[in-house]
C-alpha positions as protocol buffer text, in pm:
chain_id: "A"
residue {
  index: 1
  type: UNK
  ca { x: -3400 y: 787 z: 1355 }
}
residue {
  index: 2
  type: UNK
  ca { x: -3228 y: 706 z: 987 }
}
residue {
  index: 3
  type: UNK
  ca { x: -2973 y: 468 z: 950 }
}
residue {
  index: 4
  type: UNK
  ca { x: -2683 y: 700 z: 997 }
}
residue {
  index: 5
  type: UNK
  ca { x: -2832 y: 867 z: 1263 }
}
residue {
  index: 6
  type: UNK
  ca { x: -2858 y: 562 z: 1432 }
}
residue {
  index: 7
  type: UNK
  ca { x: -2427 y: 483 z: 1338 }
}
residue {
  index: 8
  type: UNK
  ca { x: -2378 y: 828 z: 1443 }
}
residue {
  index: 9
  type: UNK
  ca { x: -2514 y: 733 z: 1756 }
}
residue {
  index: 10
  type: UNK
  ca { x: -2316 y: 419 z: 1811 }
}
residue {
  index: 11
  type: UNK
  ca { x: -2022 y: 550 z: 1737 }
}
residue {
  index: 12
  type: UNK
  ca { x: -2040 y: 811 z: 1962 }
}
residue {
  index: 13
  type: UNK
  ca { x: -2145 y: 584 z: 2255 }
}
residue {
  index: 14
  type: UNK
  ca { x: -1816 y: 560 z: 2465 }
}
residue {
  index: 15
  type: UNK
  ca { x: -1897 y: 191 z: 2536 }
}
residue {
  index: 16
  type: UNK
  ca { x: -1797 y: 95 z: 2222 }
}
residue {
  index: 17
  type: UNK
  ca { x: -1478 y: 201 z: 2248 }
}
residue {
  index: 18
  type: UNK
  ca { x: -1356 y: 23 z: 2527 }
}
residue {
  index: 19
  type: UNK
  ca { x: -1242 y: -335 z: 2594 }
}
residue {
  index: 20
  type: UNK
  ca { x: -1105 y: -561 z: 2288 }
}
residue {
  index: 21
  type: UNK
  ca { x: -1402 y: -528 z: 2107 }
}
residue {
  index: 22
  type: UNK
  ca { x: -1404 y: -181 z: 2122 }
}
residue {
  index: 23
  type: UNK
  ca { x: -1306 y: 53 z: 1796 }
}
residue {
  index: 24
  type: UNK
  ca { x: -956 y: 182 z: 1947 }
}
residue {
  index: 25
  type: UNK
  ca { x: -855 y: -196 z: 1994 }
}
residue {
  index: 26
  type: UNK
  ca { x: -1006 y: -262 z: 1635 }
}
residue {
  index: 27
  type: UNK
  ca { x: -862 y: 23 z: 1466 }
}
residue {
  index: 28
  type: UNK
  ca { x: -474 y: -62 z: 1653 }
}
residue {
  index: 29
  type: UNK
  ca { x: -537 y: -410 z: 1487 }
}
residue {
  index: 30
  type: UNK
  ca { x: -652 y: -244 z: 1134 }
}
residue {
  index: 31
  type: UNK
  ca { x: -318 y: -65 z: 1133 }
}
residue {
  index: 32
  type: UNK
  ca { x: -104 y: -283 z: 1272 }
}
residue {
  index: 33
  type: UNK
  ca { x: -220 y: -541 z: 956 }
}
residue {
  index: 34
  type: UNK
  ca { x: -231 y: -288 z: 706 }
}
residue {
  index: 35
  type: UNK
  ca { x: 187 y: -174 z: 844 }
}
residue {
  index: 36
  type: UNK
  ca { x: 288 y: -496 z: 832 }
}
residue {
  index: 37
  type: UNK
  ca { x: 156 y: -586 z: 525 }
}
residue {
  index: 38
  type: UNK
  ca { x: 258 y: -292 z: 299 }
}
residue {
  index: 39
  type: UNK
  ca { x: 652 y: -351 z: 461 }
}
residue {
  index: 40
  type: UNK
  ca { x: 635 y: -688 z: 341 }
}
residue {
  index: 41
  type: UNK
  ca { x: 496 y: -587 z: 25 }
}
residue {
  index: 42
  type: UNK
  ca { x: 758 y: -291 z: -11 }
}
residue {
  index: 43
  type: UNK
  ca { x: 1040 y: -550 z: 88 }
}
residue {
  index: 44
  type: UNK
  ca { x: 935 y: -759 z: -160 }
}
residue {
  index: 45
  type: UNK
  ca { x: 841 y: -525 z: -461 }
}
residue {
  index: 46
  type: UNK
  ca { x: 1086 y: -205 z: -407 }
}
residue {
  index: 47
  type: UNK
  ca { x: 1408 y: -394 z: -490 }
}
residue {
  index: 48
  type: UNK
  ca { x: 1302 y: -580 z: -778 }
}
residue {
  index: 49
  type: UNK
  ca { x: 1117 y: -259 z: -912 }
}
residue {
  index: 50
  type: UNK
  ca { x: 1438 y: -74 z: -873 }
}
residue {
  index: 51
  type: UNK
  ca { x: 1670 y: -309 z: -1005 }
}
residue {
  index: 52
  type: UNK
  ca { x: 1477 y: -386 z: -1334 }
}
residue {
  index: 53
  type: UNK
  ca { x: 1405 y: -27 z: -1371 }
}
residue {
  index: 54
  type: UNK
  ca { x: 1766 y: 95 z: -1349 }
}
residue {
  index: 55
  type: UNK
  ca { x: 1899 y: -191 z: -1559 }
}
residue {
  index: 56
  type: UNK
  ca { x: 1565 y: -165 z: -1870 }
}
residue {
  index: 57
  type: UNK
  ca { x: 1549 y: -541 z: -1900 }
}
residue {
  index: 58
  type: UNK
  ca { x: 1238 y: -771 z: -1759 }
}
residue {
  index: 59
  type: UNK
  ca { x: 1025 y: -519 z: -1617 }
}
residue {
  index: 60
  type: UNK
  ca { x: 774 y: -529 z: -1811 }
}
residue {
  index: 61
  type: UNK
  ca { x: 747 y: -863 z: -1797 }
}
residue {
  index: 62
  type: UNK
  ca { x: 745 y: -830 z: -1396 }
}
residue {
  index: 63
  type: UNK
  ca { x: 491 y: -561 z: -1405 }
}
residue {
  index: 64
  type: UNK
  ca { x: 287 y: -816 z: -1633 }
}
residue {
  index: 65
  type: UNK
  ca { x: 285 y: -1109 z: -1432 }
}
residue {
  index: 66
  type: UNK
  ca { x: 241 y: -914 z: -1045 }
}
residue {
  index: 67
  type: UNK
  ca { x: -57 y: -775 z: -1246 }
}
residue {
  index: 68
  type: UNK
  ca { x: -195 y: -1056 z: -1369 }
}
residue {
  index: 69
  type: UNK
  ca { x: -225 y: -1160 z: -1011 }
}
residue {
  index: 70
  type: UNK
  ca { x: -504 y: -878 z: -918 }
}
residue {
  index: 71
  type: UNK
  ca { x: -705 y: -1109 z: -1139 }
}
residue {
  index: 72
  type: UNK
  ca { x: -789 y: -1348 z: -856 }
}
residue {
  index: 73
  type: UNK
  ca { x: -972 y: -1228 z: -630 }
}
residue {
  index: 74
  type: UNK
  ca { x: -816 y: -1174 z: -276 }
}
residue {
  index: 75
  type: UNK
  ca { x: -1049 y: -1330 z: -84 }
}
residue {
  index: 76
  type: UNK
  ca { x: -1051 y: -1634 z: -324 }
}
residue {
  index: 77
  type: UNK
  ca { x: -629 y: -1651 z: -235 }
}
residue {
  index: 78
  type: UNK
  ca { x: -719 y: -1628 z: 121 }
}
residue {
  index: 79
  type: UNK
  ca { x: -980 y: -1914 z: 85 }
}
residue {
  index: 80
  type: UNK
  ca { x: -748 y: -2151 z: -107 }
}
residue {
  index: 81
  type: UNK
  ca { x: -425 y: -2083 z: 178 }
}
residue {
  index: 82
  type: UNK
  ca { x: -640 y: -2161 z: 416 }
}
residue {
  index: 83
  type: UNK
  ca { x: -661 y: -2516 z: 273 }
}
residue {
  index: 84
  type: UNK
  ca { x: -286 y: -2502 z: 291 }
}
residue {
  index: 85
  type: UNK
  ca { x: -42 y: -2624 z: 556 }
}
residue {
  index: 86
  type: UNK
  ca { x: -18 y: -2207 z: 613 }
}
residue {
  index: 87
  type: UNK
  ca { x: -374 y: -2254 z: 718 }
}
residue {
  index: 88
  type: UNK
  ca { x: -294 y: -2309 z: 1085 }
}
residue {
  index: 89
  type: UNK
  ca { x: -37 y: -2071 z: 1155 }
}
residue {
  index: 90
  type: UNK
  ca { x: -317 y: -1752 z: 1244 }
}
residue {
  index: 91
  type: UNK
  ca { x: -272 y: -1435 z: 1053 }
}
residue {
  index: 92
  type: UNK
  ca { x: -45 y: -1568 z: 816 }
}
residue {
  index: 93
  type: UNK
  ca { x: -298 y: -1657 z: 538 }
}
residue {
  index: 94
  type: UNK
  ca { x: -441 y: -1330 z: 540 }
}
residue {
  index: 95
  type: UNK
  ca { x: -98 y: -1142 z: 542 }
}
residue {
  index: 96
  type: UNK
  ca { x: -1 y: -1338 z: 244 }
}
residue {
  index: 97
  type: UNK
  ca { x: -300 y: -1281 z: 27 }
}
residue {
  index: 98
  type: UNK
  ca { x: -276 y: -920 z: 97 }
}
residue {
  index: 99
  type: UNK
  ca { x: 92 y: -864 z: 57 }
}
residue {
  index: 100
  type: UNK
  ca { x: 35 y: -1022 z: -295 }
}
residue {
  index: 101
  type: UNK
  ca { x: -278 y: -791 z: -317 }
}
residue {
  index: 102
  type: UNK
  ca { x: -39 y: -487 z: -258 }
}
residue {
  index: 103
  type: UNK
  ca { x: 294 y: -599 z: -485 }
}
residue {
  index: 104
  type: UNK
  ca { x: 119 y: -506 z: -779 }
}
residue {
  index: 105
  type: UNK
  ca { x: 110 y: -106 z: -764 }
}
residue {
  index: 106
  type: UNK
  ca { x: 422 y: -76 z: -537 }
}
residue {
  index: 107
  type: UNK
  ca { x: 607 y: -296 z: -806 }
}
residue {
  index: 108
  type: UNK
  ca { x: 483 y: -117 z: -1161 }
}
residue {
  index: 109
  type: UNK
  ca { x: 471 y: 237 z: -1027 }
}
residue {
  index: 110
  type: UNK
  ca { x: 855 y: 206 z: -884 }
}
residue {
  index: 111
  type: UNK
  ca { x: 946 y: 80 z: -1198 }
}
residue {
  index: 112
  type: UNK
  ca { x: 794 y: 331 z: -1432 }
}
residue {
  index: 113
  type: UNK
  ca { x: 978 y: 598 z: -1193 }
}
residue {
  index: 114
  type: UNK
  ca { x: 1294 y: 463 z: -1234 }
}
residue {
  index: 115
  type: UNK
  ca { x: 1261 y: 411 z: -1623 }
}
residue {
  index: 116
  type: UNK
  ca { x: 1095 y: 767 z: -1666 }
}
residue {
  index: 117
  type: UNK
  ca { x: 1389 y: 949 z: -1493 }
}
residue {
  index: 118
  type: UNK
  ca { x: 1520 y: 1162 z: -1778 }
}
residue {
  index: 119
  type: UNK
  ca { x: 1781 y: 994 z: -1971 }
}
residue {
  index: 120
  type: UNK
  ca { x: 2067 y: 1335 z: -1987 }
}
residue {
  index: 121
  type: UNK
  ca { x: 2036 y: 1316 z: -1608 }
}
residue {
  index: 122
  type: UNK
  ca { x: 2157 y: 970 z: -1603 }
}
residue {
  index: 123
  type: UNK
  ca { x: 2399 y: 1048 z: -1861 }
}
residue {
  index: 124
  type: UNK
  ca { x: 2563 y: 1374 z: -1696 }
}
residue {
  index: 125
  type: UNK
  ca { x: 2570 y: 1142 z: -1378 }
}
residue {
  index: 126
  type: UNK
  ca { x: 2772 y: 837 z: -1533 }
}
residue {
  index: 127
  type: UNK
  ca { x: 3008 y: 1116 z: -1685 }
}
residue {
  index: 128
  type: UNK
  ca { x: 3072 y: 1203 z: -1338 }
}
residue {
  index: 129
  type: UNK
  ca { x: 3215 y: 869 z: -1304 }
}
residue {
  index: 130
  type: UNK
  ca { x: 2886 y: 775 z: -1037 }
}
residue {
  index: 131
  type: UNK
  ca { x: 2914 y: 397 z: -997 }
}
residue {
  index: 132
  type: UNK
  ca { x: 2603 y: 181 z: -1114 }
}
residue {
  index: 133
  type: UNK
  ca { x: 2479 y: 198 z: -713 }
}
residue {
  index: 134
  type: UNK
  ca { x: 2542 y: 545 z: -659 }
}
residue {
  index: 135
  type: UNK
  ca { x: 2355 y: 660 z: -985 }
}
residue {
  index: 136
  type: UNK
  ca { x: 2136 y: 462 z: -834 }
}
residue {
  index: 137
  type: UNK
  ca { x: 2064 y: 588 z: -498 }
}
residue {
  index: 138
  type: UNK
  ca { x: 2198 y: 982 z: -538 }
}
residue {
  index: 139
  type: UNK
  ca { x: 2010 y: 1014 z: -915 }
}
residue {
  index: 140
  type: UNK
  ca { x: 1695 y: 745 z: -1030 }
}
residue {
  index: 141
  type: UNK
  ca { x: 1541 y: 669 z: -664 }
}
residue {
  index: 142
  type: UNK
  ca { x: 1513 y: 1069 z: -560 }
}
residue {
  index: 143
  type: UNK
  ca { x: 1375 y: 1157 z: -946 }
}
residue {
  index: 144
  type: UNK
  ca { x: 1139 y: 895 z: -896 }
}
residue {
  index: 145
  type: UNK
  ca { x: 1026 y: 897 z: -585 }
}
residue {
  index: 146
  type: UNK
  ca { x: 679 y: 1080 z: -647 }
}
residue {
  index: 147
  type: UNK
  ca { x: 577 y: 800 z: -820 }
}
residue {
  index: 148
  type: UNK
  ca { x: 763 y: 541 z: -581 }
}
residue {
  index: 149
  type: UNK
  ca { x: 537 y: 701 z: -312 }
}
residue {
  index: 150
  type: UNK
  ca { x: 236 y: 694 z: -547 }
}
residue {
  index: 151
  type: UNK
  ca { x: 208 y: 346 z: -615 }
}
residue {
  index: 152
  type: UNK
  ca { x: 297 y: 236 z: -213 }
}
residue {
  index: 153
  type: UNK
  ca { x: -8 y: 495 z: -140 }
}
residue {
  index: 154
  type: UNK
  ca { x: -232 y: 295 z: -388 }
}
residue {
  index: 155
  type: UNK
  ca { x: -99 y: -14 z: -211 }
}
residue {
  index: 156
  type: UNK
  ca { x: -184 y: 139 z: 153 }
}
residue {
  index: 157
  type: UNK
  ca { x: -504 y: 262 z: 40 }
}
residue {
  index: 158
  type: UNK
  ca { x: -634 y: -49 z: -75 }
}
residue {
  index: 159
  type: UNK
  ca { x: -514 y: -270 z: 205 }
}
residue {
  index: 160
  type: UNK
  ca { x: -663 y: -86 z: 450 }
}
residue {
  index: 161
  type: UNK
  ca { x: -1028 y: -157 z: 305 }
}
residue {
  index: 162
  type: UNK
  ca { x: -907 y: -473 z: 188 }
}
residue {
  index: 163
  type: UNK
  ca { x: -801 y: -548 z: 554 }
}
residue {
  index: 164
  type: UNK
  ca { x: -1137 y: -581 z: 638 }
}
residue {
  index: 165
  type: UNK
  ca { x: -1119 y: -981 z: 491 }
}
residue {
  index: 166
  type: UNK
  ca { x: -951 y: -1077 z: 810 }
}
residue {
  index: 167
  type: UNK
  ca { x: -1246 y: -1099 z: 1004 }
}
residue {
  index: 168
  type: UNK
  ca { x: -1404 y: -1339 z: 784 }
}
residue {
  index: 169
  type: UNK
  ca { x: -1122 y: -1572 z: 889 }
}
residue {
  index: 170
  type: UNK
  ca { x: -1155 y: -1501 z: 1258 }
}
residue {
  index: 171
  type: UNK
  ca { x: -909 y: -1192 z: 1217 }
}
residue {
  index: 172
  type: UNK
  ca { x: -903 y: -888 z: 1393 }
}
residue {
  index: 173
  type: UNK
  ca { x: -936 y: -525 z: 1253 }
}
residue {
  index: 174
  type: UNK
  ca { x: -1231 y: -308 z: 1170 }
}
residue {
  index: 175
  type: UNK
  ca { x: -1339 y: -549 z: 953 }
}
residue {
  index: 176
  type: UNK
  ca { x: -1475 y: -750 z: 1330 }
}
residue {
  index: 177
  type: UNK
  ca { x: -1721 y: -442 z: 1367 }
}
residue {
  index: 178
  type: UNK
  ca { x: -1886 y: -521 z: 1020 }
}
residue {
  index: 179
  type: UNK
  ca { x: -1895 y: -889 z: 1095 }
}
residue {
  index: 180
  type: UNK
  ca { x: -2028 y: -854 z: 1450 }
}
residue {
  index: 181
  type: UNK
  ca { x: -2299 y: -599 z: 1343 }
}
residue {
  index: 182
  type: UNK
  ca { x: -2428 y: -887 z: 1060 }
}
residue {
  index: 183
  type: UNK
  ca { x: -2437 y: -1138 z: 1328 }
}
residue {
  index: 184
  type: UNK
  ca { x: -2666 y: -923 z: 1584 }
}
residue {
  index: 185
  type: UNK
  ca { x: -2815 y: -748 z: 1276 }
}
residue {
  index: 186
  type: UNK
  ca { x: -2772 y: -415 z: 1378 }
}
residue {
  index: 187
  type: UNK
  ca { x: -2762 y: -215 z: 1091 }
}
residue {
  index: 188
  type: UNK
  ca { x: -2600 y: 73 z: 1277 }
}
residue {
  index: 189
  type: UNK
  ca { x: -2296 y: -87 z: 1371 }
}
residue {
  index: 190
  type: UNK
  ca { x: -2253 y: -219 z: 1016 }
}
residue {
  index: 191
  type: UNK
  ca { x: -2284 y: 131 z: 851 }
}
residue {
  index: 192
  type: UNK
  ca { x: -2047 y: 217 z: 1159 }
}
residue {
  index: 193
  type: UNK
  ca { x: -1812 y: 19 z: 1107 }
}
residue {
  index: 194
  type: UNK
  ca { x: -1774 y: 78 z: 682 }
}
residue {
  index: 195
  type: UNK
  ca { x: -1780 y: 473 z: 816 }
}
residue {
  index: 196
  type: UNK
  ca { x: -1482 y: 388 z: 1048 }
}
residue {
  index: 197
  type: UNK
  ca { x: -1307 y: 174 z: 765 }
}
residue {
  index: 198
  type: UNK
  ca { x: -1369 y: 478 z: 485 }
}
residue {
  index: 199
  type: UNK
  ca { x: -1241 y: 751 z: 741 }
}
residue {
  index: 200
  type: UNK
  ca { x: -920 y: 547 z: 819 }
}
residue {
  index: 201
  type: UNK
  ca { x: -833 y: 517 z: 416 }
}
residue {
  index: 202
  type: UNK
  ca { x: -904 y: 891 z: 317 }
}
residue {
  index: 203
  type: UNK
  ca { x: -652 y: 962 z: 644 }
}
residue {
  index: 204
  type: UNK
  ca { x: -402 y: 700 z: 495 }
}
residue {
  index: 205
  type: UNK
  ca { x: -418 y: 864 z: 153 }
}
residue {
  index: 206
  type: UNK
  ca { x: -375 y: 1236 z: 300 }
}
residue {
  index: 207
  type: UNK
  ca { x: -67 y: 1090 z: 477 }
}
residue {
  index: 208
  type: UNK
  ca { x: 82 y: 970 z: 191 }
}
residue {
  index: 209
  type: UNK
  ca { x: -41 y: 1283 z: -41 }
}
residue {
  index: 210
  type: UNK
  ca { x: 127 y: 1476 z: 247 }
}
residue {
  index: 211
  type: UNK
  ca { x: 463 y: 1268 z: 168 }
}
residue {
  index: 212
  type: UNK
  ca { x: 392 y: 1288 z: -157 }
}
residue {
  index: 213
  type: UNK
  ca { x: 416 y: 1665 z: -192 }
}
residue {
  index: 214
  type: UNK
  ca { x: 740 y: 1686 z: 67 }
}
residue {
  index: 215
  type: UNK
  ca { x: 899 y: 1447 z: -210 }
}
residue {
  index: 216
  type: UNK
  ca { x: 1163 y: 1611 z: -441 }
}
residue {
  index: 217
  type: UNK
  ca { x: 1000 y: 1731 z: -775 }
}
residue {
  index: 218
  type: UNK
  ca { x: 1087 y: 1511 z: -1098 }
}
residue {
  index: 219
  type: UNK
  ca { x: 1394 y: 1705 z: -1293 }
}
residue {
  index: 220
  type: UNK
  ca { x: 1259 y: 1740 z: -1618 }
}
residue {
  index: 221
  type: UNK
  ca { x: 1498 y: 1753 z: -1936 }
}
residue {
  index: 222
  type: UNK
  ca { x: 1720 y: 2048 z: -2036 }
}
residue {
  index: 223
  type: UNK
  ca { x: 1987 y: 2208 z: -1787 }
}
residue {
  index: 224
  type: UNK
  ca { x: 1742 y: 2225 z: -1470 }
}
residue {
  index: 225
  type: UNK
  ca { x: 1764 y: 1814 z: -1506 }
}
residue {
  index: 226
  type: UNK
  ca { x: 2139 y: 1804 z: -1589 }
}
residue {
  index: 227
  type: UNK
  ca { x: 2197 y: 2036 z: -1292 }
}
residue {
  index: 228
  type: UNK
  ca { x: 1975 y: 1803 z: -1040 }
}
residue {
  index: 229
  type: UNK
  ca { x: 2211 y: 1505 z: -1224 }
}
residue {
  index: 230
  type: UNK
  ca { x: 2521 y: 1657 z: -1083 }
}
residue {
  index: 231
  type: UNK
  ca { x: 2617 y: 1757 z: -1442 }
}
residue {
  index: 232
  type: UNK
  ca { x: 2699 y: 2140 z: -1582 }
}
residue {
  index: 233
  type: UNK
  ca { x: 2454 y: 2372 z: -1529 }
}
């Protein structure tokens, strides 16, 4: 039997998907980590993004510096809060390292959406007499929200395989099924359990794609954008 006849195998064994080992339990733990750390990440990122954006000062330097962080390798940030007081306090390390994992996209795609909304719209919108947080939230977050949903589906993307760190740290997730499968050295359950982890992130992405594509279209210059602005057609 090949190697992914054998993972085909044991993932189609029903024992393996019972009990808190099992993949449901796993994959409820994947998600549940991956959820809660793209909110955090979102919390964190979204307001500053949109802020800087709709006021064109320091975003650059914002996008520069939550960038530079990708630099360091996660698992390197999980290592060194681990040596932390945080250390002791169970999931936290490894929701930390990924929420700053995840800050990076979420932060410079939201700002280039905000800063790329077409500059008559905003215009027709302030002649309107729209206050700063009206413009705001009726003009520059709709425009830009195909990109605001781009960069958190980079963001959810890559924390669901980057999840998968947890289990190094005694964790839980998909990540356990890789782990466990190293420790028994059953090569199945390892190619199993990166099979599981690569299915969950192309259903992630469709999700988001899905959003993506339900998301009002960017008004582009000329009276279609003036019109989506609020201003004359």
């Amino acid at each position: 039997m090949t190697v992914l006849g054998a993972a085909w195998s044991w993932l189609t064994t029903a024992a393996h998907w019972a009990g808190e080992d099992g993949i449901g339990h796993r994959l409820i733990e994947h998600l549940y980590l991956t959820a809660v750390c793209l909110a955090l990440s979102c919390a964190l990122a979204l307001p500053v993004a949109l802020v800087l954006g709709h006021l064109g000062r320091g975003g650059a330097l914002a996008v520069t510096v939550s960038g530079a962080g990708r630099a360091v390798p996660t698992f390197a940030v999980l290592v060194l809060l681990l040596l932390t007081p945080l250390g002791g306090y169970g999931q936290w390390p490894t929701v930390v390292a990924l929420v700053l994992f995840a800050i990076p996209p979420v932060l410079a795609n939201a700002y280039a959406g905000i800063r790329g909304v077409d500059r008559e719209v905003v215009q027709a919108a302030r002649g309107l007499g729209m206050t700063a947080r009206q413009l705001m939230v009726r003009v520059e977050v709709p425009l830009a929200l195909p990109l605001i949903l781009t960069g958190v589906r980079i963001a959810a993307v890559q924390l669901v395989a980057t999840a998968t760190i947890a289990a190094l740290v005694g964790g839980g997730g998909l990540g356990r099924i890789i782990t466990a499968g190293f420790r028994l050295a059953d090569t199945a359950q390892v190619v199993a359990g990166a099979v599981l982890i690569a299915l969950f992130a192309l259903l992630v992405e469709g999700v988001f794609e899905a959003a993506r594509g339900l998301a009002p279209h960017r008004a582009g210059p000329g009276p279609a954008g003036r019109r989506a602005g609020g201003g004359p057609g």
